[in-house]
N, C-alpha and C positions, 0 to 999 in steps of 0.2 A: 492312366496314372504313370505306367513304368514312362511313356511319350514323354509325358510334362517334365518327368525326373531328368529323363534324358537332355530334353532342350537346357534345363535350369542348369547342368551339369556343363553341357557345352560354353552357357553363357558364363560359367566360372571359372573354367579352363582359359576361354577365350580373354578375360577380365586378369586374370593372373601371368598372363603371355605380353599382357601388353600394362604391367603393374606403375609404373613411370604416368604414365599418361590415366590410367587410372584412379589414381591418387588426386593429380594438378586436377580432373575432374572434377572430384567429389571435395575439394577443400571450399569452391561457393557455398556448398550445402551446408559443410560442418560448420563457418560463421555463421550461416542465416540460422542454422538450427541451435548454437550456442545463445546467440543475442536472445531469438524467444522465450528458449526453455531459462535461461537467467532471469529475463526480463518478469517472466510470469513468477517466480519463485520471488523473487525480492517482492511483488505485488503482495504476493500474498505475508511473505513476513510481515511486510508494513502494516498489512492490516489485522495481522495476529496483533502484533505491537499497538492498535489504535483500540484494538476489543480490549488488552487489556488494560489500556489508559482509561478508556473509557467507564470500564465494567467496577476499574479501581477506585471512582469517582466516588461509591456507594452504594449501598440496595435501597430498593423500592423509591427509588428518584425520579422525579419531574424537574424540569428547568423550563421559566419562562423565560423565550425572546424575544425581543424587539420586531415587530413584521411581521409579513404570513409567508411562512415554509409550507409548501402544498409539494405532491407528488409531481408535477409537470412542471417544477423550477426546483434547479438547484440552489440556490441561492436569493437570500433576502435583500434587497438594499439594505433592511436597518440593520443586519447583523454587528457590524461595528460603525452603524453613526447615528443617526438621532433617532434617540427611544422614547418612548411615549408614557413607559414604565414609571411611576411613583412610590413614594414609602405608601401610600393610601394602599395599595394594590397587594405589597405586602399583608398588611394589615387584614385585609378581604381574605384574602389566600388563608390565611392563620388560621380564620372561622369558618372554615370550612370543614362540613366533618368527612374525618380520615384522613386529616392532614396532620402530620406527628409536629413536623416544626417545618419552617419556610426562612431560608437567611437572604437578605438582599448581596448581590456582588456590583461592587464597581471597578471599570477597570481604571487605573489611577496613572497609568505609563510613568515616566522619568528613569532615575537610576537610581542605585545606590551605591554608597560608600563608603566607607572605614577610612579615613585618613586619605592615601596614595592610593589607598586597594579600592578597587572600582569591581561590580559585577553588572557590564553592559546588558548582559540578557537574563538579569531577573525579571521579572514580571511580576508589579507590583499591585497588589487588589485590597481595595475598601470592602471588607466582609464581617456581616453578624458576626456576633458571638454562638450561632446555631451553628455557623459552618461547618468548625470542628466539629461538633456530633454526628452532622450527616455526611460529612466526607469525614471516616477516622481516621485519624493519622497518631502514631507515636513520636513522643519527644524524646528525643538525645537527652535536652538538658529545658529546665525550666518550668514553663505550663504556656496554657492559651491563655489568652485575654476572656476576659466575663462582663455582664451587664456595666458592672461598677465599672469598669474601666473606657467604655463608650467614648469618652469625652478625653482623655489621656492619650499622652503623645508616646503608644508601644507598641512595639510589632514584635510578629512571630514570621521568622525565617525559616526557609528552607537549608536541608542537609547541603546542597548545590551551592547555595549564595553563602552560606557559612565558612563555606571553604574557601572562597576566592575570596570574602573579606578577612576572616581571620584565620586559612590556615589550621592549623592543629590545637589553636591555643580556643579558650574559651569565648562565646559569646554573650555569655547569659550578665547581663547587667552593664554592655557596653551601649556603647552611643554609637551608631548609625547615623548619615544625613541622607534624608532620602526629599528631591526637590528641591532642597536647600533648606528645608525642617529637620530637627534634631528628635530624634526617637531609641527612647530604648529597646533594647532586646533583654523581652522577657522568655521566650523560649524558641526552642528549634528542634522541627520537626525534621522527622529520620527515615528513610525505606531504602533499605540494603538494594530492593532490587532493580531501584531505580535506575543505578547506573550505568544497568545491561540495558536500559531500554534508548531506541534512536530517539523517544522525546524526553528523553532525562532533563536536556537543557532547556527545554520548554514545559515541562511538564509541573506536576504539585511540589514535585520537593524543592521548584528553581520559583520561590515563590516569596515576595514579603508584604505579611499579611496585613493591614494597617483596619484599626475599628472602623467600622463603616459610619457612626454616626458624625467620631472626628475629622473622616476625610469629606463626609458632605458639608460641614459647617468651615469647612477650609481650604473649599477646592471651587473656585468662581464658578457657576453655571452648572455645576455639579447633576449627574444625570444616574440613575438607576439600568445598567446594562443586562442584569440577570435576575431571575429570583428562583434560589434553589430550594425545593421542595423533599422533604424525606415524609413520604406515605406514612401509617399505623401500618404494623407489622401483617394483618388482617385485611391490609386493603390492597387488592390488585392495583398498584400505579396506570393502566390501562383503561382499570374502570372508572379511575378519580379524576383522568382528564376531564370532561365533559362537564364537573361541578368545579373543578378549577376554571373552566373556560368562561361560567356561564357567572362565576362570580367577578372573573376580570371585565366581561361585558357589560356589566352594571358602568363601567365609566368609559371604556373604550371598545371600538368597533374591530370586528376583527377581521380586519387589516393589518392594524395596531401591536398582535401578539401571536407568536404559537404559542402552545404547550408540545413537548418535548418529551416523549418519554427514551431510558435508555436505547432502546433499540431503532426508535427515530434517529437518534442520533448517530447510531453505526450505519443506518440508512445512507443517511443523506452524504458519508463518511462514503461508504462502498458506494455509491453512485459516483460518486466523482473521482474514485480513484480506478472505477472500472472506465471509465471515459478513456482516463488518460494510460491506463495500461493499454484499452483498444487501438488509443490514438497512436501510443508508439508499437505494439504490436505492428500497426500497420504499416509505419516508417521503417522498420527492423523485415518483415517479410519481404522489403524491397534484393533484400542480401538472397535470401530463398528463391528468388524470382530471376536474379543472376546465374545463379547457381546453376540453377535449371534450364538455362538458355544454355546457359556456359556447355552443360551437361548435353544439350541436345544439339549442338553444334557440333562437339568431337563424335558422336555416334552420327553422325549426318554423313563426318567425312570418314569414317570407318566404315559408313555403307558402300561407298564408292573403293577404298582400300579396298574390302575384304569381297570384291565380288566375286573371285574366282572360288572362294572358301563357299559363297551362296550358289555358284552355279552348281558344283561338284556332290554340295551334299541334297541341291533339288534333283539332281542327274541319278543318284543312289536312292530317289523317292521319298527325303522331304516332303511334307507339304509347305504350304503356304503357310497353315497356322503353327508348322514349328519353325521357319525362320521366324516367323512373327513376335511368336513366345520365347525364342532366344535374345533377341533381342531388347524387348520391352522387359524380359526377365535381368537384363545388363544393366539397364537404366536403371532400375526396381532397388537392384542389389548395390550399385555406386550409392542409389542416397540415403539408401537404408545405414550402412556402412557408416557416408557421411555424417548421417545424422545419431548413429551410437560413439562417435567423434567428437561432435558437437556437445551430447548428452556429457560426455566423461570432461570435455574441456568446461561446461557451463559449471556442472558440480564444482571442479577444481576451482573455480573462478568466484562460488560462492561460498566455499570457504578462505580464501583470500579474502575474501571481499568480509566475511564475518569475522577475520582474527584482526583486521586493520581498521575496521569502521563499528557504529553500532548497529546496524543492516543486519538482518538475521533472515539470508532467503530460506524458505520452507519448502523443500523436495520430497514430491509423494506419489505414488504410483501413476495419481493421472497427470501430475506433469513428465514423467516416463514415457508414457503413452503416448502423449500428448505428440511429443518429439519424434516418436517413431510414427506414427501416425501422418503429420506433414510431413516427412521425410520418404513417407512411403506412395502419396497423393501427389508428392511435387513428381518424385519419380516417375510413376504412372502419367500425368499430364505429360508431361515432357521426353519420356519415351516415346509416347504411341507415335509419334511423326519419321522417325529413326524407322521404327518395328514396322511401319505401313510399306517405308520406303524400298526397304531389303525383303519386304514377302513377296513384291507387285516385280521384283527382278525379274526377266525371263535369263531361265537359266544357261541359254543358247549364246546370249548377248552376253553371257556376264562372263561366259568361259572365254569370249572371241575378245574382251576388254583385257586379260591381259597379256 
């Protein structure tokens, strides 16, 4: 033990003598290990942020989709083109027991408008009058639309599209064109904490909501994209798949639909955002892998520098494994170093990154770790070639070299 301390000690003396070059070393490391640990932190925000769009959707929820979503594809064709779905379908759903209520959704696209004031990125949906129940939402100002209103040209906005149409002033009993139809606004819906979230602008409150039965009787070729399900409070959502399923296959094969419960859908959500975190994970450790060359190149030629240093203290009875361990102990401690660099620069960079954006990276012991850890593996790999090179010196040669 006292051996190890000894070498670890030399190789810090030795690292500290030569601090210039030490640094210009270790700064590949500190990028490759900023970009991951960032990288992975904003990953995981986004997906805080998606659990809780998602989770804000409703309790005990099912959604039907278009296609078949199976565990070995991400992804449906029909997700957004031709659905198979009918109002009959709803209708099935409804009689099924331990179904509380089932709203049809359509996505309706176009824009909307107030006069000059335009909001580009509302997103505009043909939905029951159950929607409100199973996703609840509070109003600012107004109410929702109900049965009677089915067939009436009214919608209900979002806290988001209220503002870019009207601002500060009210909405509740204006005229909106949304398509080039004229619609009132009967109410607008509100959620304070929308706005901290990065899909505010996409999300429920950036929403105008138009009766599902008016926009199918007014919309050519009109097609049924969703049918949202709210369980009896009694019934596992989980266990009512299989009699939702079995009542949709009375008219369609399935091929034709999933069912959906919440956590499928955070599924199929973290599948594809762990894809692409891996994917660029993998493009970002190209920085790490520099680093590490970078790193194992200036100890290459420090082995050659510092040979009389290696002959003098094999001459005084070194062995082989304490040059060794000195040196692989230098590598070790450059990326360790680098990479508590990298850790302090990523942090910095995601709070910047959370007071200027709505991004909210999420920093927790194992992305800590995590950093030290590759920092400590890159080290190790990219030492030992150095550490082999200066132990196999004979120390005959290395005194007559300078």
């Amino acid at each position: 033990m006292a051996s190890l301390c000894n070498n670890i000690s030399a190789a810090w003396h030795s690292l500290r003598e030569n601090l210039q070059r030490a640094v210009l070393s270790a700064t590949g490391i500190t990028v490759g290990a900023a970009a991951i640990i960032l990288l992975v932190s904003v990953a995981r925000g986004v997906e805080a942020d998606v659990s809780k769009q998602v989770t804000g959707l409703g309790v005990n929820l099912l959604v039907v989709v278009p296609g078949q979503i199976s565990d070995s594809s991400l992804f449906s064709p029909n997700l957004a083109g031709i659905s198979y779905l009918r109002d009959e379908d709803v209708t099935r759903v409804r009689k099924v027991p331990g179904v509380e209520r089932a709203a049809p959704l359509m996505f309706v696209g176009g824009g909307i408008r107030n006069g000059k004031h335009e909001s580009q990125s509302t997103f505009i949906i043909g939905a029951g009058p159950d929607w409100f129940y199973i996703h609840p939402s509070k109003l600012s100002e107004g109410r929702f639309y109900t049965e009677a209103d089915n067939h009436s040209r009214v919608c209900v906005i979002g806290s988001i599209a209220k503002e870019s149409l009207f601002g500060s002033s009210d909405a509740l009993g204006k005229t909106v064109k949304i398509n080039g139809g004229d619609y009132k606004a009967i109410g607008v819906t509100i959620d304070p904490k929308a706005e901290d979230s990065l899909f505010s602008m996409g999300g429920f409150e950036n929403m105008a909501y138009l009766p599902y039965e008016q926009v199918r009787d007014s919309v050519p070729n009109p097609q049924l994209n969703r049918i949202m399900i709210e369980s009896k409070p009694d019934f596992d959502p989980k266990l009512l798949v299989p009699a939702v399923q079995a009542a949709l296959a009375q008219r369609l094969s399935r091929q034709q639909f999933s069912v959906l419960t919440q956590k499928d859908l955070l599924d199929v959500v973290f599948r594809i955002m762990s894809l692409l975190t891996s994917l660029l994970a993998g493009l970002t450790s190209i920085a790490l892998v520099v680093g590490g060359l970078g790193i194992m190149t200036v100890m290459l030629m420090s082995v050659g520098e510092r040979s009389k240093e290696i002959g003098i203290r094999k001459t005084v009875g070194a062995k082989q494994s304490d040059i060794f361990i000195q040196f692989l102990a230098e590598a070790v401690i450059l990326t360790c170093l680098g990479g508590i660099a990298g850790l302090g620069i990523s942090y910095a960079g995601g709070v910047l990154l959370a007071s200027l954006t709505k991004i909210r990276p999420e920093f927790s012991v194992g992305v800590v770790a995590l950093g030290l850890i590759v920092s400590l593996v890159t080290g190790t790999i990219f030492g030992l070639l150095p550490a082999m090179k200066a132990a196999r010196k004979d120390p005959v040669a290395s005194l007559r070299s300078e």
